[in-house]
N, C-alpha and C positions, 0 to 999 in steps of 0.2 A: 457865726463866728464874729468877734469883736477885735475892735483895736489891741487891745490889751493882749489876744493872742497872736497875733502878727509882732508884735513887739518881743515877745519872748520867744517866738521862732523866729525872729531876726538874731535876736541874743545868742539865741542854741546855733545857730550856721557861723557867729563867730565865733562862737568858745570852740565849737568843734573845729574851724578852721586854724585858730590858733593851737590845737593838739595836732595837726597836721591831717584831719579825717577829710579830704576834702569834696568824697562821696557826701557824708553826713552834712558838711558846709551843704553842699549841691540840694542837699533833701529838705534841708529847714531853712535855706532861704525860697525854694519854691516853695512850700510852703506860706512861708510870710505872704508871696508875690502874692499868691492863690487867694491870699484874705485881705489884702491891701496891697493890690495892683500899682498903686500911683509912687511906692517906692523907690527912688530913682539912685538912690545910695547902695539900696539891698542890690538891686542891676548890676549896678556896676559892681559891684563884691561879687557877685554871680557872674557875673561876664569873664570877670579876673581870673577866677578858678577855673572857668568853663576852656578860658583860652590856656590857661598852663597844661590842663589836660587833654590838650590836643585837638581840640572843640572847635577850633575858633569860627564856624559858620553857625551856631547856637550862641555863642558870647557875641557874634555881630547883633542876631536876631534879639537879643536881649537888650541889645546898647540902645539898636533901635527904637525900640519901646520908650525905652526911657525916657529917649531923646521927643519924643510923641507926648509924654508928661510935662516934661521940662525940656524944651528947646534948645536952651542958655547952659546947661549944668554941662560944666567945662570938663570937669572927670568923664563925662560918656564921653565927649568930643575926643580927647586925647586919647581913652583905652581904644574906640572903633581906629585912629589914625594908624595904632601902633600892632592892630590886628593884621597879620599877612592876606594881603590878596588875592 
């Protein structure tokens, strides 16, 4: 798999997410993760969903990650802060 398809299943997890599907968000941004792990934007968009859906020990484990790519990337920092305990 190449770039070019991580790029269009990032795409496909926000169009779906913007229909409100936020299973299908959940499918094609793992997805994307699955073919270009170092996505740290797709994370946090996954984390986001993962935690509205009740998730929030999966949306940590995801932020985590992230934060393991990019250290500094202030969006993981604030969604893991804003995550319940």
């Amino acid at each position: 798999m190449d770039q070019t398809q991580s790029a269009v299943a990032a795409a496909l997890g926000a169009y779906w997410m913007q229909l409100g599907n936020a299973d299908q968000a959940i499918h094609f941004w793992n997805r994307a993760l699955s073919i270009s792990p170092a996505l740290v934007l797709v994370r946090v968009n996954l984390a986001e969903v993962l935690s509205r859906a009740g998730r929030p020990e999966e949306a940590r484990s995801v932020l985590l990650k992230a934060l393991q790519f990019n250290p500094a990337f202030q969006p993981a920092r604030d969604l893991l802060n804003r995550l319940p305990k």
